[in-house]
ZADODREN-308722 format. One record per residue (C-alpha): x, y, z; residue number from 1. Coordinates in pm, whole numbers, plus 50000, padded with zeros to 5 digits. Layout:
// ZADODREN-308722
<atom px="X" py="Y" pz="Z" num="NUM"/>
...
// end
This chain:
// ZADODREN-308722
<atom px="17714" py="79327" pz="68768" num="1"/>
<atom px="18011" py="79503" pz="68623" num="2"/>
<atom px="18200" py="79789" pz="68794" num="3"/>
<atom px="18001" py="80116" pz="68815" num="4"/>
<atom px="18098" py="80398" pz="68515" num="5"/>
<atom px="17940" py="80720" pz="68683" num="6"/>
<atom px="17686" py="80814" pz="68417" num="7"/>
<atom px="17709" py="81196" pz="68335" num="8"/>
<atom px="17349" py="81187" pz="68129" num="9"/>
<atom px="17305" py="81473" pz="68031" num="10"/>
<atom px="17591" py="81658" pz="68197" num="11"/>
<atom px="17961" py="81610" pz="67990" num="12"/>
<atom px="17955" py="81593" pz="67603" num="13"/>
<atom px="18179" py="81344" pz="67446" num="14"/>
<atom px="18309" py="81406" pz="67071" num="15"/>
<atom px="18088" py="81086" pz="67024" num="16"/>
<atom px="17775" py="81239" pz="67133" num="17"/>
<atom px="17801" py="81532" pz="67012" num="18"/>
<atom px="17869" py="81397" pz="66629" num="19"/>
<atom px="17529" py="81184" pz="66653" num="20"/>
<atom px="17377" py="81447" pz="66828" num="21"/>
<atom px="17445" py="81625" pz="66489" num="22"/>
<atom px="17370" py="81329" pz="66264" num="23"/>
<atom px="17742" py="81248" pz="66186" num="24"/>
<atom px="17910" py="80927" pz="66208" num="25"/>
<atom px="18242" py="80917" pz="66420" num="26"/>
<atom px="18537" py="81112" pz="66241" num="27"/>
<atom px="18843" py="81290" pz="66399" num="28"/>
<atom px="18786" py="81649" pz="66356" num="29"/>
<atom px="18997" py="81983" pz="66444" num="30"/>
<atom px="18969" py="82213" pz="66683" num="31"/>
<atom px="18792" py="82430" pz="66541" num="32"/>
<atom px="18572" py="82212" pz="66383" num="33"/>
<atom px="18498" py="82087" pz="66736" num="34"/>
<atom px="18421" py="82428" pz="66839" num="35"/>
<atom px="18159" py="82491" pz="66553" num="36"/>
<atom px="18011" py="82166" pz="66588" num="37"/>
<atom px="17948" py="82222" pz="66962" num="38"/>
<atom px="17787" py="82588" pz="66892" num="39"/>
<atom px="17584" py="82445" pz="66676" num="40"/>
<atom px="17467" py="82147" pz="66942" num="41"/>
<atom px="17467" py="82433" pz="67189" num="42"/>
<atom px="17219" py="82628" pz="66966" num="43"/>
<atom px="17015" py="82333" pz="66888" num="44"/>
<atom px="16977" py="82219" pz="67246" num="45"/>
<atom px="16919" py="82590" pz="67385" num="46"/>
<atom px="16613" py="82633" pz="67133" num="47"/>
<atom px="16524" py="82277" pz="67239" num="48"/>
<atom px="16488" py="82364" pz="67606" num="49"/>
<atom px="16304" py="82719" pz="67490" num="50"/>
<atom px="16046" py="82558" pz="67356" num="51"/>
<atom px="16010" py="82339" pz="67634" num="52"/>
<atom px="15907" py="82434" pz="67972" num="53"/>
<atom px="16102" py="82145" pz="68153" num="54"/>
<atom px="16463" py="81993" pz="68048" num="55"/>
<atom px="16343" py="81687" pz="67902" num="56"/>
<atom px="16581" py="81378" pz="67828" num="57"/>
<atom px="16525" py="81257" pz="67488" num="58"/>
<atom px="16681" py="81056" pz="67206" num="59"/>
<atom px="16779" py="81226" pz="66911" num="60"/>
<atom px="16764" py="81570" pz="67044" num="61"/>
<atom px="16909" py="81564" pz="67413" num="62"/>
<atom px="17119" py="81203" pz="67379" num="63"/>
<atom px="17177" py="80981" pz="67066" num="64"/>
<atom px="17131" py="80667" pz="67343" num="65"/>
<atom px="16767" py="80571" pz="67426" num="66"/>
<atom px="16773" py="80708" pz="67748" num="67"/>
<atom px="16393" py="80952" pz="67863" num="68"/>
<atom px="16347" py="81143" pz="68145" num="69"/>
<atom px="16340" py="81443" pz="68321" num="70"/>
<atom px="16688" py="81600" pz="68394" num="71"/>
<atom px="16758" py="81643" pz="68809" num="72"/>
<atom px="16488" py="81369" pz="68800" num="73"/>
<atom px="16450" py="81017" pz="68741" num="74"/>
<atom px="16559" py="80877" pz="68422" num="75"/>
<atom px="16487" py="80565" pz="68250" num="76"/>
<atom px="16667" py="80357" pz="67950" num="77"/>
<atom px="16654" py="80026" pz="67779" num="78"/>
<atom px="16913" py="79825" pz="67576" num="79"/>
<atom px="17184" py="79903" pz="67479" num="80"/>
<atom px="17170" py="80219" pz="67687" num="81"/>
<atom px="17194" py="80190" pz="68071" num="82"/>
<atom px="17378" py="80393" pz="68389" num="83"/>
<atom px="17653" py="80110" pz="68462" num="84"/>
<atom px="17873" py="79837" pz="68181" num="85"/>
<atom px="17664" py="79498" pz="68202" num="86"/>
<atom px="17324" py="79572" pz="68295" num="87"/>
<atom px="17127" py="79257" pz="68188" num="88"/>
<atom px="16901" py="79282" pz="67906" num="89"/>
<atom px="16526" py="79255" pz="67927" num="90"/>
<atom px="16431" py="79521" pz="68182" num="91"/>
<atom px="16389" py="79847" pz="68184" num="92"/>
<atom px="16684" py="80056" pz="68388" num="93"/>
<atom px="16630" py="80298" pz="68614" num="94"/>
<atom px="16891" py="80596" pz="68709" num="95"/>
<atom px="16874" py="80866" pz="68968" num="96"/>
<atom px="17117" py="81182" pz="69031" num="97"/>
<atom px="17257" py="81039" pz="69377" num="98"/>
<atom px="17602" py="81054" pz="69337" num="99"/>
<atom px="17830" py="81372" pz="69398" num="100"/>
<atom px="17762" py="81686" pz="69113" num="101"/>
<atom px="17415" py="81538" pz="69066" num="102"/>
<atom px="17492" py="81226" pz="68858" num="103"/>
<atom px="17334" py="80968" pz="68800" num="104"/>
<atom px="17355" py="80595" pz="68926" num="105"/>
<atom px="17166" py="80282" pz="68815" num="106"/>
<atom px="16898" py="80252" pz="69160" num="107"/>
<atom px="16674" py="79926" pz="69015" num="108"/>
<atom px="16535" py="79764" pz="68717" num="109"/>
<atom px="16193" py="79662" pz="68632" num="110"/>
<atom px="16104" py="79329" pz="68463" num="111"/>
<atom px="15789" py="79204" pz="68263" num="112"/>
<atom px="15651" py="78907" pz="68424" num="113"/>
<atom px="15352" py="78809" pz="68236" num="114"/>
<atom px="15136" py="78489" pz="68378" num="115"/>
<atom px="14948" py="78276" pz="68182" num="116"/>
<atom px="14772" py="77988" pz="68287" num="117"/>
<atom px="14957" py="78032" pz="68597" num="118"/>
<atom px="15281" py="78024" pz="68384" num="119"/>
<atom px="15488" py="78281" pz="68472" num="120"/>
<atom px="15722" py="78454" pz="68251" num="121"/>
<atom px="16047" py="78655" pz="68267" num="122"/>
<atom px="16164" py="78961" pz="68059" num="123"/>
<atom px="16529" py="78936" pz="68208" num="124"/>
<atom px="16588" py="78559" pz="68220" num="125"/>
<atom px="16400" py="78374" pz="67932" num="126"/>
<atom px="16617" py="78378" pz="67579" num="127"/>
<atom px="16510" py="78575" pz="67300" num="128"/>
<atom px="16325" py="78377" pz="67027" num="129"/>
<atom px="16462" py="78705" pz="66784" num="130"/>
<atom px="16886" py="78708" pz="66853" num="131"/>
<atom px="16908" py="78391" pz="67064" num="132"/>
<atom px="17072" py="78608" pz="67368" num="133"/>
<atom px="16965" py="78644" pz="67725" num="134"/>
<atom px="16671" py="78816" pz="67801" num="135"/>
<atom px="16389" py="78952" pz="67614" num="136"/>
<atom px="16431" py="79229" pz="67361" num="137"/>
<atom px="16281" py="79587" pz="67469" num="138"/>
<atom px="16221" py="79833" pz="67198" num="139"/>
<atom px="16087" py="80183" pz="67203" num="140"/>
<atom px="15851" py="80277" pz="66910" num="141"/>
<atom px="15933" py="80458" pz="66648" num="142"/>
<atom px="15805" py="80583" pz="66282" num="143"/>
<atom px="16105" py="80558" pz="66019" num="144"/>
<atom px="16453" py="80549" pz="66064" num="145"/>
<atom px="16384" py="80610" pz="66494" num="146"/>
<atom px="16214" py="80302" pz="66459" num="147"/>
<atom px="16549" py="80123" pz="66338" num="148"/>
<atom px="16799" py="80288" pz="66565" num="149"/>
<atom px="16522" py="80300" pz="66900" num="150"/>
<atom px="16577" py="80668" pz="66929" num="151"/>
<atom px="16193" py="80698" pz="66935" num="152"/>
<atom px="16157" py="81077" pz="67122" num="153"/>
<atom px="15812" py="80994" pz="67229" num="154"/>
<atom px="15522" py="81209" pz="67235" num="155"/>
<atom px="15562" py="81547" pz="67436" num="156"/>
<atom px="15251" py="81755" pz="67462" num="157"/>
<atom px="15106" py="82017" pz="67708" num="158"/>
<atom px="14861" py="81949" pz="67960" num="159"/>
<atom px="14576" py="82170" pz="68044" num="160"/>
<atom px="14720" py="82247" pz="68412" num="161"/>
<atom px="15034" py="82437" pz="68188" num="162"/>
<atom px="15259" py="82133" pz="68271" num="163"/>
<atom px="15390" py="81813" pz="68022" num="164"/>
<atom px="15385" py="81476" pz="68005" num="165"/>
<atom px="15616" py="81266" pz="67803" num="166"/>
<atom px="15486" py="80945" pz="67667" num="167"/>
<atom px="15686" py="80650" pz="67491" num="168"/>
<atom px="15524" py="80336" pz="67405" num="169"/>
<atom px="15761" py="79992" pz="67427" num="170"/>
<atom px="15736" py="79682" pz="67220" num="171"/>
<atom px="15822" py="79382" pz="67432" num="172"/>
<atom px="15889" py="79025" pz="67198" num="173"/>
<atom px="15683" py="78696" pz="67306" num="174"/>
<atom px="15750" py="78575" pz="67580" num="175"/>
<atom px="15799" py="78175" pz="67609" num="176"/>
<atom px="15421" py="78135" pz="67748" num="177"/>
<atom px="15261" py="78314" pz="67495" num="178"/>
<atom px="15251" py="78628" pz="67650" num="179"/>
<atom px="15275" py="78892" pz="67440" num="180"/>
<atom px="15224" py="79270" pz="67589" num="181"/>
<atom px="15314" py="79666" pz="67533" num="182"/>
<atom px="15406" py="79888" pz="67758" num="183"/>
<atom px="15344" py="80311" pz="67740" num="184"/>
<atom px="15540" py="80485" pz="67919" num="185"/>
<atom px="15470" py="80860" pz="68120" num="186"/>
<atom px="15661" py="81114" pz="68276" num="187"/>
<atom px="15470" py="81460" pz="68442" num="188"/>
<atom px="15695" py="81791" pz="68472" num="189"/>
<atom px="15558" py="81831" pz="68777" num="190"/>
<atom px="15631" py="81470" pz="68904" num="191"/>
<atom px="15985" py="81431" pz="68801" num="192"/>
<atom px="16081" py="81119" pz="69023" num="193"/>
<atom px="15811" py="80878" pz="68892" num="194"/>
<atom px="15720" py="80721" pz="68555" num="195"/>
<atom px="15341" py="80600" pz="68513" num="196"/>
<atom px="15361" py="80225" pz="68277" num="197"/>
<atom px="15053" py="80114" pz="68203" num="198"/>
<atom px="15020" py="79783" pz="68005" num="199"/>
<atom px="14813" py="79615" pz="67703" num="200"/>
<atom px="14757" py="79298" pz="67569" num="201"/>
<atom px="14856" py="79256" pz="67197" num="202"/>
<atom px="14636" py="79095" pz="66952" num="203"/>
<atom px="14802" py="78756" pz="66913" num="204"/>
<atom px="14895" py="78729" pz="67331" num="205"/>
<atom px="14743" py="78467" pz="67509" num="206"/>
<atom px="14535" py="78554" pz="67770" num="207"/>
<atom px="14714" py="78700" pz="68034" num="208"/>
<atom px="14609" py="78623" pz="68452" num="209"/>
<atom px="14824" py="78898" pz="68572" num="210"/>
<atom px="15112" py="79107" pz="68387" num="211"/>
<atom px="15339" py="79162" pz="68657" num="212"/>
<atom px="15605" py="79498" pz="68663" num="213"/>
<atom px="15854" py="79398" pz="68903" num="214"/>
<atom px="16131" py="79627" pz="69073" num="215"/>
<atom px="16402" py="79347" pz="69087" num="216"/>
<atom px="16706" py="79432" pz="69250" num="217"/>
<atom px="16645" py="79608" pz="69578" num="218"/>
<atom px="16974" py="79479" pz="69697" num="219"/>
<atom px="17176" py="79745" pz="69509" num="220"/>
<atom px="17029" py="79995" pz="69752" num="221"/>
<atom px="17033" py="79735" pz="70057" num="222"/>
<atom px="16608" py="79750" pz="70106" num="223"/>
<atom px="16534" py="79634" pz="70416" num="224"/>
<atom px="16242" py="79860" pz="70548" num="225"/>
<atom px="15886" py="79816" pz="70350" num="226"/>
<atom px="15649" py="80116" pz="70475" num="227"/>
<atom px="15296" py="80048" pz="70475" num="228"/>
<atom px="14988" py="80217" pz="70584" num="229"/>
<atom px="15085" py="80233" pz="70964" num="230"/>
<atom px="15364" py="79966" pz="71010" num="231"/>
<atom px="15763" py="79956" pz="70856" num="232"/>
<atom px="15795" py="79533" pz="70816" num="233"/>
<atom px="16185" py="79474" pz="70834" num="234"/>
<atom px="16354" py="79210" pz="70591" num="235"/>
<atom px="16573" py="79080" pz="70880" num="236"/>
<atom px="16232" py="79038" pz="71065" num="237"/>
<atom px="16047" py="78855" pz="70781" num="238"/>
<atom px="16336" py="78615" pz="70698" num="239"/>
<atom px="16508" py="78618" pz="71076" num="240"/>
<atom px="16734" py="78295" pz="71040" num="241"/>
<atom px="16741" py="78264" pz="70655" num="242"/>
<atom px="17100" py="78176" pz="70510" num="243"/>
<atom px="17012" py="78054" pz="70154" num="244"/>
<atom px="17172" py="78149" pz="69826" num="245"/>
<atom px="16840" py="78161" pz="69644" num="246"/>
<atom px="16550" py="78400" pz="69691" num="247"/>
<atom px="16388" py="78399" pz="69994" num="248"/>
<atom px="16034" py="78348" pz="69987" num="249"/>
<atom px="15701" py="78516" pz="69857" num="250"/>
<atom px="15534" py="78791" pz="70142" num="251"/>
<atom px="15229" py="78953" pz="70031" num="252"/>
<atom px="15067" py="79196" pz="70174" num="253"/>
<atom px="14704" py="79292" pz="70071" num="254"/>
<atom px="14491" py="79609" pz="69971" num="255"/>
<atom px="14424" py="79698" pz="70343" num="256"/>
<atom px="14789" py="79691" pz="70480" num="257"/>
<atom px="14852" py="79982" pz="70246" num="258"/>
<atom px="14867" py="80330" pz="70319" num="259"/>
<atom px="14609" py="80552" pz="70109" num="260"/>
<atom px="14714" py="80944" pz="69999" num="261"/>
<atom px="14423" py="81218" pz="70076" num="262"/>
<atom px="14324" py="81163" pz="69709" num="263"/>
<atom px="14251" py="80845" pz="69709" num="264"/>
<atom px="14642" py="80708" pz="69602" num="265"/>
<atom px="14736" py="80412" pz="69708" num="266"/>
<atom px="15107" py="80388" pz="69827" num="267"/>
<atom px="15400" py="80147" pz="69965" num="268"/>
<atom px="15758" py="80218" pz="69968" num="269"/>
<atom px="16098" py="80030" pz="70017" num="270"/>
<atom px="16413" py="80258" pz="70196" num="271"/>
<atom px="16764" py="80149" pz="70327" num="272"/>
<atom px="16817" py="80115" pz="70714" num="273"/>
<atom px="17154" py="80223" pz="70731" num="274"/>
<atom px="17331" py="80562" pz="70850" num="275"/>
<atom px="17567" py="80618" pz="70570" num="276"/>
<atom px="17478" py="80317" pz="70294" num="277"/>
<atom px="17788" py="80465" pz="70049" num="278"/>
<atom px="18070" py="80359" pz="70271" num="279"/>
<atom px="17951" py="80028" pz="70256" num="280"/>
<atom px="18155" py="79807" pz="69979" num="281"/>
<atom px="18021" py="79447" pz="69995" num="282"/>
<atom px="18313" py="79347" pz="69789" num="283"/>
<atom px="18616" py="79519" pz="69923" num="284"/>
<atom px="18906" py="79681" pz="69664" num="285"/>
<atom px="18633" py="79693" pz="69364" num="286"/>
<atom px="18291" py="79861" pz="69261" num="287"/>
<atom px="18140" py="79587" pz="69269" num="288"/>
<atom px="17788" py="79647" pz="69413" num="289"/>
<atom px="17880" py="79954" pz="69579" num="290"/>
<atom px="17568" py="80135" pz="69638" num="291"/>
<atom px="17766" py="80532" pz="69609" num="292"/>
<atom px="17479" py="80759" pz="69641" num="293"/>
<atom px="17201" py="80944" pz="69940" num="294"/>
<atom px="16995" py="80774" pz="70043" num="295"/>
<atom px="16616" py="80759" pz="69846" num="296"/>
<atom px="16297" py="80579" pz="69892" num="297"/>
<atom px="16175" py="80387" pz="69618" num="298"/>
<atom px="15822" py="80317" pz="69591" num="299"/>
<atom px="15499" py="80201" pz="69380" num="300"/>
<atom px="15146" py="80349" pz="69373" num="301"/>
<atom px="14812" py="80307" pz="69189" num="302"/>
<atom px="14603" py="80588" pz="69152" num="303"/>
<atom px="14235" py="80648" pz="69287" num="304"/>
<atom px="13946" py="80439" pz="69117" num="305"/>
<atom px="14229" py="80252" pz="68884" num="306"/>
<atom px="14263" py="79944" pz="69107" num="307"/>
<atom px="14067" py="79673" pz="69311" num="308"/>
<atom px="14017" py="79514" pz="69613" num="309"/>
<atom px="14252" py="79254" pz="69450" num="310"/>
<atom px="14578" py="79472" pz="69477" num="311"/>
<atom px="14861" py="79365" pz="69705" num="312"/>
<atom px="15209" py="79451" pz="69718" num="313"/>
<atom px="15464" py="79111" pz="69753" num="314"/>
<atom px="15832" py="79142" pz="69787" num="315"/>
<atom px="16104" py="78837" pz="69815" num="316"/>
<atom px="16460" py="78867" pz="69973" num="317"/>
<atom px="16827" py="78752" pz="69917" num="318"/>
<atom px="17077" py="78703" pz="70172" num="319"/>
<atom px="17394" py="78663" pz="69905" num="320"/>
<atom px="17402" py="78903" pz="69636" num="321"/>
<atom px="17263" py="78764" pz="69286" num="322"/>
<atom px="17463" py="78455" pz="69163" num="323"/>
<atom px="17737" py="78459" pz="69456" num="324"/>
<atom px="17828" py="78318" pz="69780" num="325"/>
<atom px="17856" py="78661" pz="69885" num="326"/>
<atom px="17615" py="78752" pz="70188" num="327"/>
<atom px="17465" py="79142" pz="70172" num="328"/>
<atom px="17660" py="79346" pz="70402" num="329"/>
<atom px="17396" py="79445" pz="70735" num="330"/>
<atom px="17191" py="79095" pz="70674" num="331"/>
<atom px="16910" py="79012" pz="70392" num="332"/>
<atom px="16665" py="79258" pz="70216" num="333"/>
<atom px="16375" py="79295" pz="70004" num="334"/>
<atom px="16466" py="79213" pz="69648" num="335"/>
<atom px="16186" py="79234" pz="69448" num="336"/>
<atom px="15951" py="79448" pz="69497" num="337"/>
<atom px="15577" py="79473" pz="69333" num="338"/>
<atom px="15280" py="79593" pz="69300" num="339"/>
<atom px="14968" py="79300" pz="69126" num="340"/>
<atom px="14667" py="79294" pz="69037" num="341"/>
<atom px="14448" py="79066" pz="68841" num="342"/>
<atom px="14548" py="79201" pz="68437" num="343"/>
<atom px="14293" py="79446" pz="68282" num="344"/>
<atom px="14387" py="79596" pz="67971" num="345"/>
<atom px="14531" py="79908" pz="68015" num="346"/>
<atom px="14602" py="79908" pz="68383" num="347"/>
<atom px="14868" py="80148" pz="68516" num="348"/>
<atom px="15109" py="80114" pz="68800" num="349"/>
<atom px="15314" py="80390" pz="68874" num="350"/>
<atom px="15725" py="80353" pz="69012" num="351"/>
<atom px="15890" py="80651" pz="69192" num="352"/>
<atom px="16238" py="80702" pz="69262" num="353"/>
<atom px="16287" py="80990" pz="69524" num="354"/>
<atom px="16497" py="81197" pz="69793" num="355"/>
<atom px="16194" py="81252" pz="69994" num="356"/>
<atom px="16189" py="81034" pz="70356" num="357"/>
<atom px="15886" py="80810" pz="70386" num="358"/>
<atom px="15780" py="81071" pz="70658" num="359"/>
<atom px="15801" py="81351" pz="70376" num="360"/>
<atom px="15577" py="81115" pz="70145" num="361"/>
<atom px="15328" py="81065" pz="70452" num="362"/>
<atom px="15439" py="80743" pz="70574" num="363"/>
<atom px="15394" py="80655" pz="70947" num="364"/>
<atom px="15575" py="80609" pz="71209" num="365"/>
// end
């Protein structure tokens, strides 16, 4: 992973922005034209935000990069956008306002792992039958020229409790095992730190055992504590001894480990065991890896009467970081991190991304 490049989404304008923003290609302009242009983004975005009871994040009207979200909440992206240089492509990235001034960081990724026949395939690591490149290609939809540049704004409409949900759908190409799936995409006002992805089944997929969304790099945040319904399972526990450069293995944990909300939710989350994570640099004089934030719990969740008695959450673990000799500073942790379930068309599984403690989300001890 390349060197962090604090993200300022949607904080600091560049001239760049600003002249997409306004549907301009790149030009030097004066002063004063700069001046104009920015009242006029200024006025744009203020009537934006009027008409809107929360401060959404959206392409062609908030950002010119595809890059959704709540503002002060969590955020989400797919190629080329993305809250650090290099991310891999075929996943969708995941930012959070931990760093200093409220900006945001890149916190995970989640993957598309669609089984078939047992056959298990991989958003970020299989080549792209379209471009040849590394890793599946991710699209938002779009009608018209948003459906070129994947600026799609998605779908923003009231709800009847007064709040809003934002909704984007995702096109995901075919994967190598026939596979071939959408995502859609939600965001609540008044549930800021979580986005809801429920998945289908195109027509011309084969049939799919299990699509699998997969939180896949737990390491940047140095997981090592999974909370479940009345036990916290340690990764240095779990894989006491381990030493390998590869993942460690498979845990699963089934429906009745997990802790269940007062309405019926069903819950487990992944948090950091260390005091003060941000002084930690696992690879001293550079960036690299340098979880900078707070600390946040991470976490996935189905909602009541949307799941079965098939659900269970399974996580891996890495002792070195991801393709290096490197071991994690503090010992191995959880790296991926899941929710599955047997594939029904349609099923949702929701990922949260928050500053609340697992006591704070009802988590015990």
């Amino acid at each position: 992973m390349a060197s962090r490049a604090a993200l300022t989404y949607p904080g600091s304008v560049t001239k760049f922005k600003v002249q997409h923003a306004l549907g301009a290609s790149p030009q030097p302009a004066s002063e004063e034209g700069w001046m104009n242009r920015l009242l006029i983004l200024g006025l744009l975005l203020a009537a934006s935000a009027m008409a809107s009871g929360a401060d959404w994040v959206r392409p062609g009207l908030s950002t010119n990069q595809p890059v959704w979200g709540l503002r002060g909440g969590l955020l989400w992206a797919v190629a080329p956008a993305g809250f650090r240089g290099g991310e891999p492509r075929g996943l969708i990235r995941l930012g959070y306002p931990v760093l200093a001034g409220a900006r945001y960081d890149l916190i995970n990724f989640i993957a598309v792992e669609p089984v078939v026949h047992g056959r298990r395939g991989f958003s970020e690591l299989e080549r792209s039958q379209l471009d040849g490149r590394g890793g599946k290609r991710i699209w938002a939809e779009g009608t018209g020229e948003m459906a070129v540049t994947n600026a799609a704004r998605g779908n923003l409409r009231k709800l009847p409790d007064g709040g809003e949900q934002l909704e984007v759908g995702l096109r995901v190409e075919k994967f190598d095992n026939g596979a071939r799936v959408r995502l859609v995409l939600q965001q609540r006002s008044e549930r800021p730190d979580e986005i809801a992805l429920s998945v289908f089944q195109e027509p011309d997929s084969a049939p799919l055992d299990y699509c699998i969304l997969t939180a896949t790099m737990g390491n940047m945040a140095r997981t090592r504590l999974l909370r479940l319904k009345d036990e916290v399972v340690s990764s240095l526990r779990v894989y006491q001894g381990y030493q390998g450069k590869d993942f460690a293995p498979h845990r699963t944990y089934p429906l009745s480990r997990l802790r269940r909300t007062a309405d019926g939710r069903v819950l487990a989350a992944v948090t950091n065991d260390e005091d003060n994570p941000a002084s930690v640099f696992p690879f001293a004089g550079t960036e690299l890896w340098h979880y900078a934030g707070c600390k946040v719990t991470q976490y996935w969740a189905r909602e009541a009467g949307t799941f079965g008695e098939d659900l269970q959450v399974v996580v891996n673990g890495r002792y070195a970081y991801w393709r290096s000799a490197r071991p994690i500073p503090g010992g191995i942790a959880f790296e991926n991190f899941e929710m599955q379930q047997r594939f029904r068309d349609g099923q949702t599984f929701i990922f949260g991304i928050t500053r609340r403690t697992p006591q704070e989300l009802g988590f015990t001890p």
